[in-house]
C-alpha positions, 0 to 999 in steps of 0.5 A: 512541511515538505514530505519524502514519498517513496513509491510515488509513481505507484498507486497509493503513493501518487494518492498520497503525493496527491491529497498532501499538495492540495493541502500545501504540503511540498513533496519530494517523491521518489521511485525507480519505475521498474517494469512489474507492470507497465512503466506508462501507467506509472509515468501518466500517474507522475504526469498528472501530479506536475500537471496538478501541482507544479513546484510543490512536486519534485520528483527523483527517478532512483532506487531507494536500495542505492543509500548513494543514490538516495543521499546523492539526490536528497543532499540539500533538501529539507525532510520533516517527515517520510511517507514510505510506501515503495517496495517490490509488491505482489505475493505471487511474484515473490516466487518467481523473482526473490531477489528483487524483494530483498533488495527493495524491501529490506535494505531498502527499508534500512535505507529508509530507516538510516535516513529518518535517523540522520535527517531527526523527522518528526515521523516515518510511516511506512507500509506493511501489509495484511499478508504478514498474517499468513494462514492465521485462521482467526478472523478478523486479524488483530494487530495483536496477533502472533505473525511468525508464520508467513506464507510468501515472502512477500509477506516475510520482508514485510514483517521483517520491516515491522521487526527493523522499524521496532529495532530503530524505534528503540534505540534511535527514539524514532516515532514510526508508524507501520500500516497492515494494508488490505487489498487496496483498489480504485483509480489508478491502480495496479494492473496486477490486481484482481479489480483491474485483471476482472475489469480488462478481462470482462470487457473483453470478452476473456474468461477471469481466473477465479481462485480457490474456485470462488471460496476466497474473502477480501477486505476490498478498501477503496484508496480514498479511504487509505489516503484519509488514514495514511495522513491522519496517521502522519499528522499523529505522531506516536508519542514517546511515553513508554506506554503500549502501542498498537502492537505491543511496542513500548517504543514510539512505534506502533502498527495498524491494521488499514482496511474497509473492516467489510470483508466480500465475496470474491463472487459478490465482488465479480457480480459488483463488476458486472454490474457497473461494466455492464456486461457478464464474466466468463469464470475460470474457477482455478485451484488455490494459488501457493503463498495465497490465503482464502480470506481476509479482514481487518480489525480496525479497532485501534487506529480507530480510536487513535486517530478516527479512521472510519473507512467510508466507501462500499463495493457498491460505490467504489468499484463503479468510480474504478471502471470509470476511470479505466475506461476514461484512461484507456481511451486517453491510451488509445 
């Protein structure tokens, strides 16, 4: 197939580009490299992608919220399918900088949708986000729980693409498939994200920002893990049956929780760190950050049963591949 990836200079983007070129798939990718975090992580991740894959690679430096751009660029190739997993990312941002959330993820999710539509794909995955739970006190968090009450908006355009996909889905029949993600790590990943922000610090010599003075919980889930259930998903369009989805939707629509169903100790994590770095933390404990959540953990139930997910990788593994590869890219850097 040839498959449209949106954010595909970002870090589960290239992943996915990735693993679907060595399977033979051509991917066409999509992303504006904006300046969230540096743009030289994003263009080495699309440079190891034309090294690796060559002609199954094409790749077009646009803003997806620009549906001219987006038609102008893909006017004469072939779609089957849309992996879309660009957005503007980061809770904490979205304070700073509410705009550039609703450009990207809502009428870029629109753009998206009006593109599956016209192009009839046999499927259209797309990324939500575990922050769509808010403050929900009842652990682990079941794709069937109410999520009226976000905390961010961060979280608010993402449950509002949840709500955009169930709408299309209906009318236009289009099969979807939205993916909750939990605090995705490991090589290549974003600069603005605790592993990397602990790993910089701590080998520096720098105290780390310790939130809610340590008392926090994450499902940390290792990206091989998310890649193996983003395609397995894809490959498993839902069917059109009027029958209850993951989610409640009687459309060809469902959502999934994806994470490591393993939540751990923000404490625990850093002494994981420690160890693999080689070297101790300075610890900063800070008060709760606004539009933050002390814990998360996901009940993968029923994308477990749908499709197999069983994520497969512990801290204890994960994070000693992370250190190395930021060590071996930092050095390349330098």
């Amino acid at each position: 197939m040839t498959i449209l990836v949106t954010g595909a200079a970002g870090f589960i983007g290239m992943h996915v580009a990735d693993r679907l070129m060595a399977q033979g798939h051509a991917v066409v990718g999509i992303d504006n490299l904006n300046d969230y975090y540096p743009v030289s992580l994003k263009r080495a991740r699309l440079d190891a992608l034309r090294q690796g894959h060559g002609r199954l690679f094409t790749f077009h430096e646009l803003d997806f919220a620009d549906m001219a751009a987006v038609q102008a660029a893909l006017h004469d190739q072939v779609i089957e399918a849309i992996i879309h997993l660009g957005a503007q990312a980061g809770v904490r941002y979205s304070l700073v900088n509410p705009h550039a959330y609703v450009r990207s993820n809502l009428a870029g999710h629109v753009n998206m949708l009006e593109l599956a539509r016209e192009r009839h794909v046999r499927h259209l995955v797309y990324a939500s986000s575990s922050s769509v739970y808010g403050g929900n006190d009842s652990l682990p968090f079941r794709v069937e729980d109410r999520v009226d009450h976000p905390i961010s908006l961060y979280a608010a355009t993402k449950r509002a693409d949840e709500l955009m996909s169930e709408t299309y889905a209906h009318l236009f029949r289009i099969p979807m498939t939205g993916l909750r993600f939990f605090t995705v790590y490991g090589p290549w990943g974003r600069p603005d994200m605790a592993m990397w922000i602990f790993t910089s610090r701590i080998l520096a010599g720098q105290p780390i920002p310790v939130f809610n003075h340590g008392r926090m919980q994450r499902d940390f889930t290792y990206i091989d893990d998310i890649v193996a259930g983003i395609l397995g998903c894809l490959d498993h369009p839902p069917v059109d049956d009027g029958a209850v989805k993951a989610g409640g939707s009687r459309a060809p629509h469902r959502l999934y929780n994806i994470g490591n169903n393993q939540p751990e100790e923000l404490m625990h994590l850093i002494a994981v760190l420690e160890e693999a770095i080689g070297q101790k933390a300075q610890i900063d404990f800070q008060p709760m950050q606004p539009g933050d959540v002390h814990a998360t953990f996901a009940d993968i139930s029923a994308i477990s049963q749908d499709i197999g997910f069983a994520p497969s990788t512990a801290i204890e593994a994960g994070v000693p591949r992370f250190v190395d590869w930021y060590r071996a890219y930092h050095q390349e850097q330098s």
